[in-house]
N, CA and C atoms as an extended XYZ file, in Angstrom:
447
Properties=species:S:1:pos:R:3:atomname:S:1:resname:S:1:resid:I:1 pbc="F F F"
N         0.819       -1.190        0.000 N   UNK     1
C         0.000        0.000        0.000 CA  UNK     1
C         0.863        1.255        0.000 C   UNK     1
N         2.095        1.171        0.134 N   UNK     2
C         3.159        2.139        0.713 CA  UNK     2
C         3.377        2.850       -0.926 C   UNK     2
N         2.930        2.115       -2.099 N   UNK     3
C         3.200        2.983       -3.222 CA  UNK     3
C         1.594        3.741       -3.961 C   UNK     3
N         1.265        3.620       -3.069 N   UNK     4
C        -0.655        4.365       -3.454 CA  UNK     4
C        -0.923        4.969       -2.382 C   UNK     4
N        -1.021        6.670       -2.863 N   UNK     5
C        -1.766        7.275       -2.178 CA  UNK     5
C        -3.043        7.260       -1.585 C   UNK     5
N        -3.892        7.752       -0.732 N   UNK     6
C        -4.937        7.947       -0.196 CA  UNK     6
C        -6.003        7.825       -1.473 C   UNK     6
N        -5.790        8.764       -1.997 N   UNK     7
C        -6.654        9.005       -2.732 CA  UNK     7
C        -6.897        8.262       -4.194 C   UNK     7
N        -5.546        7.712       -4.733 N   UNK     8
C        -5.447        6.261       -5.503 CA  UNK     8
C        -6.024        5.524       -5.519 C   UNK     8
N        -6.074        5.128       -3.964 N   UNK     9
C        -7.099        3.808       -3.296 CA  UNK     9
C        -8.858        4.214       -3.770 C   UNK     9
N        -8.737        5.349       -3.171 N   UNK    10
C       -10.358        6.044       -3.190 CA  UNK    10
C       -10.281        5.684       -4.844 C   UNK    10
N       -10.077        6.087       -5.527 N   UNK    11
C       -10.246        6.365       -7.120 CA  UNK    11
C       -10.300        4.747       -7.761 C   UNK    11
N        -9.646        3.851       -6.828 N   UNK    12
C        -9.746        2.003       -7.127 CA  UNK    12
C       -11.190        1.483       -6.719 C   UNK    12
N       -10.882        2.050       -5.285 N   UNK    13
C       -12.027        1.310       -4.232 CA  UNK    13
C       -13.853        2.299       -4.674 C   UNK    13
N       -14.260        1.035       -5.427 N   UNK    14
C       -15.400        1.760       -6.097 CA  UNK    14
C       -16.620        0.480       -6.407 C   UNK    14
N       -17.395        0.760       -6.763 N   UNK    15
C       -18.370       -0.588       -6.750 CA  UNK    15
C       -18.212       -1.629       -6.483 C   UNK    15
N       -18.344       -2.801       -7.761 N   UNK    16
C       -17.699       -4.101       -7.002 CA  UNK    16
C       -16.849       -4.510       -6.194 C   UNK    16
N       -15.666       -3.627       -6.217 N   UNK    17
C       -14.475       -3.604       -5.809 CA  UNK    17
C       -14.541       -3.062       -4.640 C   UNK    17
N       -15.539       -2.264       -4.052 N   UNK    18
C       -15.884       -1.714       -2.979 CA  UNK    18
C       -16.743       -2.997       -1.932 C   UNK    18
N       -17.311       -3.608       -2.894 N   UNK    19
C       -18.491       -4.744       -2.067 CA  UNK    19
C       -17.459       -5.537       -2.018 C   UNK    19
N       -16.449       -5.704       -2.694 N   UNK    20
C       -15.775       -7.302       -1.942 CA  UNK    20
C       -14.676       -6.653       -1.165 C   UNK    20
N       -14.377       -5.793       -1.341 N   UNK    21
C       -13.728       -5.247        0.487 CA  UNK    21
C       -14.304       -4.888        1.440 C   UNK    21
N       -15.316       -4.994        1.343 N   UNK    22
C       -16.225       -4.380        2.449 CA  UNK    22
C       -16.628       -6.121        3.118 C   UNK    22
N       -17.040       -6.653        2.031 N   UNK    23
C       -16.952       -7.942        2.399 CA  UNK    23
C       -16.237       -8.988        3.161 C   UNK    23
N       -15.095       -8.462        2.594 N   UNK    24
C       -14.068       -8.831        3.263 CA  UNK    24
C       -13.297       -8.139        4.536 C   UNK    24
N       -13.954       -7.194        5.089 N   UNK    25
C       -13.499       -6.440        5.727 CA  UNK    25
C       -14.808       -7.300        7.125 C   UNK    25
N       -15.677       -7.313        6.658 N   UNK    26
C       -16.869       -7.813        7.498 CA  UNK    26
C       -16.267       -9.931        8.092 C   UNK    26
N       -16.028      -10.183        7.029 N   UNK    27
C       -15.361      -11.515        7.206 CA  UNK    27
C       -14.416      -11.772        6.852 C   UNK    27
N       -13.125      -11.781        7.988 N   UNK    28
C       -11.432      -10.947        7.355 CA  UNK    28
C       -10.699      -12.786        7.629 C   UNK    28
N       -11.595      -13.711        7.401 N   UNK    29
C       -11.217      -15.317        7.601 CA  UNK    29
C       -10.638      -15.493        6.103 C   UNK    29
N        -9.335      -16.164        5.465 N   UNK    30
C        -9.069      -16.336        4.098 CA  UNK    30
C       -10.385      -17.069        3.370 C   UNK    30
N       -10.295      -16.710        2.101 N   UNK    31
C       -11.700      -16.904        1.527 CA  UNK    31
C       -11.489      -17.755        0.034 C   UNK    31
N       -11.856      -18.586       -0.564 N   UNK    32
C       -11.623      -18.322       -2.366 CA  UNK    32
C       -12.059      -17.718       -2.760 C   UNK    32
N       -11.850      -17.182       -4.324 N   UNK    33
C       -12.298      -16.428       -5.165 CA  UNK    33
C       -13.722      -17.193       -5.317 C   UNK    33
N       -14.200      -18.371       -5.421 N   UNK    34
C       -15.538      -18.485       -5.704 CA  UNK    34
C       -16.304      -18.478       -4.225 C   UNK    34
N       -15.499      -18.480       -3.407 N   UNK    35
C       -16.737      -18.316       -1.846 CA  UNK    35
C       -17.029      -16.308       -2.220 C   UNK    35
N       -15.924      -16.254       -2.412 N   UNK    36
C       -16.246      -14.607       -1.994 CA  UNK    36
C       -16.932      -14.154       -3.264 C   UNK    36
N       -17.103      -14.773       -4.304 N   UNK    37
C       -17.947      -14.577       -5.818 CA  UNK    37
C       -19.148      -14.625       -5.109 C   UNK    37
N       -19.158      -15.857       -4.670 N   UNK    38
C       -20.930      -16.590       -3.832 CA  UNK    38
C       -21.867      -15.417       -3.056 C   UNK    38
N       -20.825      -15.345       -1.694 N   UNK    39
C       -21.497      -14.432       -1.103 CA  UNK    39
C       -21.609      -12.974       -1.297 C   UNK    39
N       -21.034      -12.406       -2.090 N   UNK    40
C       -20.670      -10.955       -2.896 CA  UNK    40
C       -22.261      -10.828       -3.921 C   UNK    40
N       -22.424      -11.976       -4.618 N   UNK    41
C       -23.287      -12.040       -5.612 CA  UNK    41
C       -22.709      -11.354       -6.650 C   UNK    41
N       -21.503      -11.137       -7.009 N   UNK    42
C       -20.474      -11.627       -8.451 CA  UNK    42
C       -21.223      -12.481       -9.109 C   UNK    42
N       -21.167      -11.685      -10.695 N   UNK    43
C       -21.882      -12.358      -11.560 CA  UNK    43
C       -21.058      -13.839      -12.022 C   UNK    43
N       -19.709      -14.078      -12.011 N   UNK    44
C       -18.823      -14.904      -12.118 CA  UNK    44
C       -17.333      -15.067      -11.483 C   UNK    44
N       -17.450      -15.915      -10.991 N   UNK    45
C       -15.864      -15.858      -10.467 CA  UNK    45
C       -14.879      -15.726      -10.907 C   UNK    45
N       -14.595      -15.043      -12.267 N   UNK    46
C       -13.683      -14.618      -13.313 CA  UNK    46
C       -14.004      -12.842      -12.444 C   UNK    46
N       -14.916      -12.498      -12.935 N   UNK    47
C       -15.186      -11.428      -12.779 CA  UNK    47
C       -14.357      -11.286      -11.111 C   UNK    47
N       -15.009      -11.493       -9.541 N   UNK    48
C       -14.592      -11.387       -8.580 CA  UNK    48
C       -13.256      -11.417       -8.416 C   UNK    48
N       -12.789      -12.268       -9.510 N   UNK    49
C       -11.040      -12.572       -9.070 CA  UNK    49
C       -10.369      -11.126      -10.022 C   UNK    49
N       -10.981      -10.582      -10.819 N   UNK    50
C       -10.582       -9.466      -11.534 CA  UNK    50
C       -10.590       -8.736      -10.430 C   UNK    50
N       -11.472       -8.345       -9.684 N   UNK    51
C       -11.392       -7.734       -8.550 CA  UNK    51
C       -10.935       -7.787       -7.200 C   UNK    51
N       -10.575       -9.154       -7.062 N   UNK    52
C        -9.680       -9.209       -5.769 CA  UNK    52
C        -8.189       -9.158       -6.468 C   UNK    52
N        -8.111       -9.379       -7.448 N   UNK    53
C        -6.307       -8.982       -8.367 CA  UNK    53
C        -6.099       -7.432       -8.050 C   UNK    53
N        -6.906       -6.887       -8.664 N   UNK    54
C        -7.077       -5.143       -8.159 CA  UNK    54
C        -6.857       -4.869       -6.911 C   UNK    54
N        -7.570       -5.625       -5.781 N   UNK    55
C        -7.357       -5.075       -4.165 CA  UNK    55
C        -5.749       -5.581       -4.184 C   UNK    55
N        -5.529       -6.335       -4.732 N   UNK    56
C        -4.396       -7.113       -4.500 CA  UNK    56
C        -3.263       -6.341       -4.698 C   UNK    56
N        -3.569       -5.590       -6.314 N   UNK    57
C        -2.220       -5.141       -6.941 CA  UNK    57
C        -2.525       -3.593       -5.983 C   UNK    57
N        -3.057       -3.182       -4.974 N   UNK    58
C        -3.404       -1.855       -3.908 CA  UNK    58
C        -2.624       -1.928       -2.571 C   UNK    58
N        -2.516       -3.319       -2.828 N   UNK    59
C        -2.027       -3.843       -1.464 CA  UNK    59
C        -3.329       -3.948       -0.255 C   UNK    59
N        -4.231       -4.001       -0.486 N   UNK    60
C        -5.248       -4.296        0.661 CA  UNK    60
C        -5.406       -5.644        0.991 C   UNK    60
N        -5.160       -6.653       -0.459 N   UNK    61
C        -5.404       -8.380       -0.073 CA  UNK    61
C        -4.198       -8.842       -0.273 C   UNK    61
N        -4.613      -10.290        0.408 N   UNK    62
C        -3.215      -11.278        0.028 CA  UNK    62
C        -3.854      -12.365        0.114 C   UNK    62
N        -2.884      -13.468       -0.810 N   UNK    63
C        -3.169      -14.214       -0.927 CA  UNK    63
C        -2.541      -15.184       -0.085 C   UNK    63
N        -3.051      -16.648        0.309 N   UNK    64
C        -2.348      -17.288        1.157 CA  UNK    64
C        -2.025      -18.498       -0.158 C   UNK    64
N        -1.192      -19.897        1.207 N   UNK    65
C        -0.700      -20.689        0.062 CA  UNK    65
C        -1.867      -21.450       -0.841 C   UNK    65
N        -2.646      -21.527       -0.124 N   UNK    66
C        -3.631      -22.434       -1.063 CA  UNK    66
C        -4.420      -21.071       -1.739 C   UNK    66
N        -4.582      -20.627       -1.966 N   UNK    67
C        -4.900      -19.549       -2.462 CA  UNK    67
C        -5.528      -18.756       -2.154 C   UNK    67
N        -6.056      -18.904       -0.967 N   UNK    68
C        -7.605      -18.135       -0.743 CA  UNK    68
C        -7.404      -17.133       -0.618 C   UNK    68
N        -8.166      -15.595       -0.229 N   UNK    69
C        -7.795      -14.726       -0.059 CA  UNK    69
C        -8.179      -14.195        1.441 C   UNK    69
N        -7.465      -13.104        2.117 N   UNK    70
C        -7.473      -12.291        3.046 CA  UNK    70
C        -7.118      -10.797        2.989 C   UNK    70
N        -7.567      -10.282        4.377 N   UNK    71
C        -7.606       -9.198        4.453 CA  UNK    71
C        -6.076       -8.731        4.621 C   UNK    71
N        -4.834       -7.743        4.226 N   UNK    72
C        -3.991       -7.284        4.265 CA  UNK    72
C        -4.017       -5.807        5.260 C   UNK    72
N        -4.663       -5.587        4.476 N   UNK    73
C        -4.504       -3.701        5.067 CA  UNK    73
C        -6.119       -3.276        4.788 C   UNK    73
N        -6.302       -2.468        6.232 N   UNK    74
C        -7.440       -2.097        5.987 CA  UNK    74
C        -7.022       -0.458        5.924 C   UNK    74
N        -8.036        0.137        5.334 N   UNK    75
C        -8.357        1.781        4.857 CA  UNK    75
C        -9.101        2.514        4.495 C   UNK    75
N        -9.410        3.878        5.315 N   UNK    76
C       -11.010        4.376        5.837 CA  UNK    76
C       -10.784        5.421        5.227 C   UNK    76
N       -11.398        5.422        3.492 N   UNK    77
C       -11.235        6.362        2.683 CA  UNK    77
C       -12.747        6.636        2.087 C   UNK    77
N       -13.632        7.469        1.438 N   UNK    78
C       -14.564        7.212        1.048 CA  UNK    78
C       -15.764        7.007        2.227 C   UNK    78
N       -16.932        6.446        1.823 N   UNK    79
C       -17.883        5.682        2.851 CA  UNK    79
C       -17.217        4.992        4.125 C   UNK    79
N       -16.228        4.589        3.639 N   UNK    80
C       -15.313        3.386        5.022 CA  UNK    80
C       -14.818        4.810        5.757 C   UNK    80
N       -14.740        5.471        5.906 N   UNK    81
C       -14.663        6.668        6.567 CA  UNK    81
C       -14.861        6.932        7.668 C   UNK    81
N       -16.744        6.745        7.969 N   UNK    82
C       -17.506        6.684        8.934 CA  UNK    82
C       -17.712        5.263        9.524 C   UNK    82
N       -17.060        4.939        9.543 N   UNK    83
C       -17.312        2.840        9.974 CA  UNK    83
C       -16.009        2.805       10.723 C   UNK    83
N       -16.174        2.007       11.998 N   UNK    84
C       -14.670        1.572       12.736 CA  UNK    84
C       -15.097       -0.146       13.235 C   UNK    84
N       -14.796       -0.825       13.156 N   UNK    85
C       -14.520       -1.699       13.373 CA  UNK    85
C       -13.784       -3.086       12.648 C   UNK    85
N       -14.276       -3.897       12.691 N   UNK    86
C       -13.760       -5.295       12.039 CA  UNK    86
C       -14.778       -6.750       12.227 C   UNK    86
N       -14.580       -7.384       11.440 N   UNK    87
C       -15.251       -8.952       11.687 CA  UNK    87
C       -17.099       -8.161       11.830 C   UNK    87
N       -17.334       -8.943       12.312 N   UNK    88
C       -18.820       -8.794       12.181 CA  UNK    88
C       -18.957       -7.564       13.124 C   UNK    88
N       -18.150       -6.971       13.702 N   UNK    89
C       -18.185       -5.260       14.126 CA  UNK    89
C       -18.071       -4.139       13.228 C   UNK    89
N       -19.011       -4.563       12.345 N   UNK    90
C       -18.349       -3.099       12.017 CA  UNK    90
C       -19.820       -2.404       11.795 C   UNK    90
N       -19.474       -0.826       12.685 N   UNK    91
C       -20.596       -0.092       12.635 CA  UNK    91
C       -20.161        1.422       12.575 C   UNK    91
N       -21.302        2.191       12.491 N   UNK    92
C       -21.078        3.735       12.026 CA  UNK    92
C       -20.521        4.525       13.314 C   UNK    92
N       -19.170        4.854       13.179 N   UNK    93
C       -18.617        5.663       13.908 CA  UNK    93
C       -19.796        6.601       15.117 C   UNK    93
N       -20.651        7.165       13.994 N   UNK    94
C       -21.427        7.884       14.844 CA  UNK    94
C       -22.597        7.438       16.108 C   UNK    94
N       -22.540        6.038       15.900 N   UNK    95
C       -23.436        5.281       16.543 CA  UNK    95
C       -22.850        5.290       18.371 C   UNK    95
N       -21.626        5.801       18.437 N   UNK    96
C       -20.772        5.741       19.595 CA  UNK    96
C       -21.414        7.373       20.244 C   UNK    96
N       -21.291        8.316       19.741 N   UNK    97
C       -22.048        9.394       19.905 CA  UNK    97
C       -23.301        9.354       20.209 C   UNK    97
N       -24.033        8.959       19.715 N   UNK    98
C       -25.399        8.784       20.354 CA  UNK    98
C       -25.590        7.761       21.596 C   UNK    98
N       -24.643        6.847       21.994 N   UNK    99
C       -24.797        6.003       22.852 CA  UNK    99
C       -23.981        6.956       23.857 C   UNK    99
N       -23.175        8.254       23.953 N   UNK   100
C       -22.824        8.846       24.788 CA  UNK   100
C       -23.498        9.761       24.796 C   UNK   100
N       -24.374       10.428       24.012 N   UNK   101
C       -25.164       11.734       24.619 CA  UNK   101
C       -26.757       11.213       25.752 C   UNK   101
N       -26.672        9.492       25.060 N   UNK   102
C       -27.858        8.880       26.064 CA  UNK   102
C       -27.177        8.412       27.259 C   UNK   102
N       -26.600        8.293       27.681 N   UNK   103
C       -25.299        7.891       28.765 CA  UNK   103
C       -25.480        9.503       29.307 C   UNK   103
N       -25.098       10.895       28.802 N   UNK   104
C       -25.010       11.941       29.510 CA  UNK   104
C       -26.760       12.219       29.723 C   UNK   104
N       -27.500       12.408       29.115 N   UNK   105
C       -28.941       12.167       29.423 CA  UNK   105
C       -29.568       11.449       30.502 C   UNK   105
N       -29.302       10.234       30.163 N   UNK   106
C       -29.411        9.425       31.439 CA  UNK   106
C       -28.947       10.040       32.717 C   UNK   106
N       -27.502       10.140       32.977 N   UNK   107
C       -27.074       10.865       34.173 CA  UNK   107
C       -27.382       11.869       34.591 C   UNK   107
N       -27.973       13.126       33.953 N   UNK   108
C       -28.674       14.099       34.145 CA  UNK   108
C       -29.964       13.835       34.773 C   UNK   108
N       -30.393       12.643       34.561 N   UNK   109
C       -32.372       12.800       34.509 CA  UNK   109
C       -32.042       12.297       36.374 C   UNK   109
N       -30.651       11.013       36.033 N   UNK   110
C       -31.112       10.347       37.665 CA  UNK   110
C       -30.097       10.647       38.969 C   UNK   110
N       -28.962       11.500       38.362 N   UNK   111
C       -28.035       11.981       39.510 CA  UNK   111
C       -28.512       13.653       39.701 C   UNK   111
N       -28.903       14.295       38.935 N   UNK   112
C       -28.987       16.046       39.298 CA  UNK   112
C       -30.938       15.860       39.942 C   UNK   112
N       -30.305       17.026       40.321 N   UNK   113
C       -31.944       17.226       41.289 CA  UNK   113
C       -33.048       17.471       40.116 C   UNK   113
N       -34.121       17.172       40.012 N   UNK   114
C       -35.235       17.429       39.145 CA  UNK   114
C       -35.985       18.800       39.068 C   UNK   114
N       -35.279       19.912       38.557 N   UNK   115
C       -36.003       21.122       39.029 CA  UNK   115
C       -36.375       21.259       37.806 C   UNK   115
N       -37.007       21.947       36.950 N   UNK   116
C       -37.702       22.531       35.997 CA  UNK   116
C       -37.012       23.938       35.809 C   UNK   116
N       -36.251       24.280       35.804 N   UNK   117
C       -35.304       25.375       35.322 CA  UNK   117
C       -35.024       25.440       33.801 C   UNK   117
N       -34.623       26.938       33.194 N   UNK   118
C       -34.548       27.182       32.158 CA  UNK   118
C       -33.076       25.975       31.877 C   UNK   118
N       -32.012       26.117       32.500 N   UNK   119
C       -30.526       25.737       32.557 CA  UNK   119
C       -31.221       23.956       32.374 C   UNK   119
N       -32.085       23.728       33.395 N   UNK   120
C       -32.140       22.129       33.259 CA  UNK   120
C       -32.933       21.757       31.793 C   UNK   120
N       -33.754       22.911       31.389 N   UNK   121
C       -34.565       22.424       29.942 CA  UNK   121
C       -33.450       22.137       28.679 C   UNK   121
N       -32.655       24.016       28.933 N   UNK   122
C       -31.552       23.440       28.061 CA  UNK   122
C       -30.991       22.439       27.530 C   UNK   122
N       -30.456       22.454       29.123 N   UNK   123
C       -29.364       20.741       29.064 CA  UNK   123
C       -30.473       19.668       28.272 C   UNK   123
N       -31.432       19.297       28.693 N   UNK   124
C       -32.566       18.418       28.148 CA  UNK   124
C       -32.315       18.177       26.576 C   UNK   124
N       -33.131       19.320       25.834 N   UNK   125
C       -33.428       19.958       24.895 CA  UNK   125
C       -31.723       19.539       23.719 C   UNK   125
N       -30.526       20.113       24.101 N   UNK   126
C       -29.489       19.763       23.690 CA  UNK   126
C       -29.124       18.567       23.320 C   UNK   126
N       -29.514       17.991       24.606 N   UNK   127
C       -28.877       16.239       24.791 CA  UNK   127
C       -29.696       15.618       23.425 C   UNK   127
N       -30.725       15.980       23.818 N   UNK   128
C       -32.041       15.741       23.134 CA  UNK   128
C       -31.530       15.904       21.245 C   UNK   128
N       -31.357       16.702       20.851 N   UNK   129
C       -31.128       17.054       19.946 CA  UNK   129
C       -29.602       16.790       19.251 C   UNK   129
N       -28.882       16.324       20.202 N   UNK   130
C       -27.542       15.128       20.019 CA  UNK   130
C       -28.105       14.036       19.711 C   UNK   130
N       -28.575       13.522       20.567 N   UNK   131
C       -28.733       12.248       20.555 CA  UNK   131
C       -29.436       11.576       18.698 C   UNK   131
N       -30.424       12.419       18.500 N   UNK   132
C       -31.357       12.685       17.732 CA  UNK   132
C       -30.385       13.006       15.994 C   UNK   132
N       -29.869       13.804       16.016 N   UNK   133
C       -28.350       13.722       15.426 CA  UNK   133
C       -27.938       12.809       14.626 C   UNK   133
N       -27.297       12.316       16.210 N   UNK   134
C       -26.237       10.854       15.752 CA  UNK   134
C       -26.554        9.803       15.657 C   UNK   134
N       -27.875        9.725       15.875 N   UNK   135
C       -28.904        8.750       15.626 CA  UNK   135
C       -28.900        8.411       14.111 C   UNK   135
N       -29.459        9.995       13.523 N   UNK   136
C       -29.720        9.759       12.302 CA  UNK   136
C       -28.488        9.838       11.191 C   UNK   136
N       -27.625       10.313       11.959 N   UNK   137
C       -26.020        9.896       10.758 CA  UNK   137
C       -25.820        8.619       11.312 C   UNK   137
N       -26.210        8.266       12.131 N   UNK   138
C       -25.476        6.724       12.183 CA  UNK   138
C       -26.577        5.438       11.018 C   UNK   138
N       -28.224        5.581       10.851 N   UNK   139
C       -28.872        5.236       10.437 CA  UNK   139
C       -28.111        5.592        8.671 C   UNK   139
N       -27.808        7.333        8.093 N   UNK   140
C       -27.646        7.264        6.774 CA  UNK   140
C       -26.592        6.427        6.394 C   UNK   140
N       -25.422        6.607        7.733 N   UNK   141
C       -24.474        6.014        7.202 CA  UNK   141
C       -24.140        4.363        6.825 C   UNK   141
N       -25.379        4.082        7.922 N   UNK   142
C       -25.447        2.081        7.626 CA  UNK   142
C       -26.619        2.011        6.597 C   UNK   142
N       -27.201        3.004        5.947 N   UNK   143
C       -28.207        2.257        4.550 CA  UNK   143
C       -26.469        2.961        3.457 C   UNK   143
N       -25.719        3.362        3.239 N   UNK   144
C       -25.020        3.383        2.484 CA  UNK   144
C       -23.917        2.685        2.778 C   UNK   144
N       -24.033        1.695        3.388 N   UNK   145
C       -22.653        0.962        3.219 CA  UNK   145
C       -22.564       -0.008        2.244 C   UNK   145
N       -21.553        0.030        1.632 N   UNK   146
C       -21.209       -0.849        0.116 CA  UNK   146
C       -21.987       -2.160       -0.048 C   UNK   146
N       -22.263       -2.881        0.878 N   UNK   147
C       -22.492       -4.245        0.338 CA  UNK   147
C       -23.394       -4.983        2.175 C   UNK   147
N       -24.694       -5.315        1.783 N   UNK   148
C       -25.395       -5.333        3.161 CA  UNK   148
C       -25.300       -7.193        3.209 C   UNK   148
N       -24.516       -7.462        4.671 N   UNK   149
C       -24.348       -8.220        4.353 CA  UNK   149
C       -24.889       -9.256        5.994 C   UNK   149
């Protein structure tokens, strides 16, 4: 990967080629070219292996001895941007944000005193409108991820 820029990758990593890294990014176990055709829904396993040659010649895959393929290098360029994880973790960055503005919400409602103050509506109202937020970038960002799997 050390001879492709950032943005190289971005300009590679694009449709198909996007669903079988993403794919593979979701199940990073070595794979063949016709398992990962299968579950990709690759019209042919000529075709898929055109495209794992590509991740390949990027440096993102490798191949092992029997051939199958794996994950090499992962890289959060594009859509993969907003996504952090691995293996069957992987979810929208922003989904961590909303599970902390309901975490600060929460602590507000059951450790501070219950007064009805302008300062306590605020705080409310804010949290409220975080939460609400990152809710919904975390929702756009998992109907656009490359390949639903």
């Amino acid at each position: 990967m050390d001879e492709f820029s950032t943005n190289e990758i971005y300009e590679q990593l694009k449709g198909k080629t996007l669903r079988i890294y993403w794919y593979m990014l979701r199940h990073p176990t070595p794979k063949s070219a016709r398992a990962i055709q299968r579950e990709t829904k690759i019209s042919s396993p000529s075709l898929a292996l055109h495209h794992l040659n590509k991740l390949t010649s990027l440096g993102l895959v490798r191949t092992d001895e029997d051939g199958s393929f794996y994950l090499a290098e992962t890289v959060k360029t594009g859509i993969l941007s907003f996504f952090i994880g691995s293996g069957w973790f992987v979810v929208p960055r922003y989904l961590f944000y909303g599970l902390f503005y309901i975490g600060v919400l929460t602590g507000t409602l059951l450790l501070f005193p219950w007064e009805l103050t302008p300062q306590t509506v605020l705080l409310i109202v804010v949290l409220l409108f975080s939460i609400i937020s990152a809710l919904y970038e975390t929702y756009n960002a998992w109907a656009q991820r490359p390949y639903h799997t």
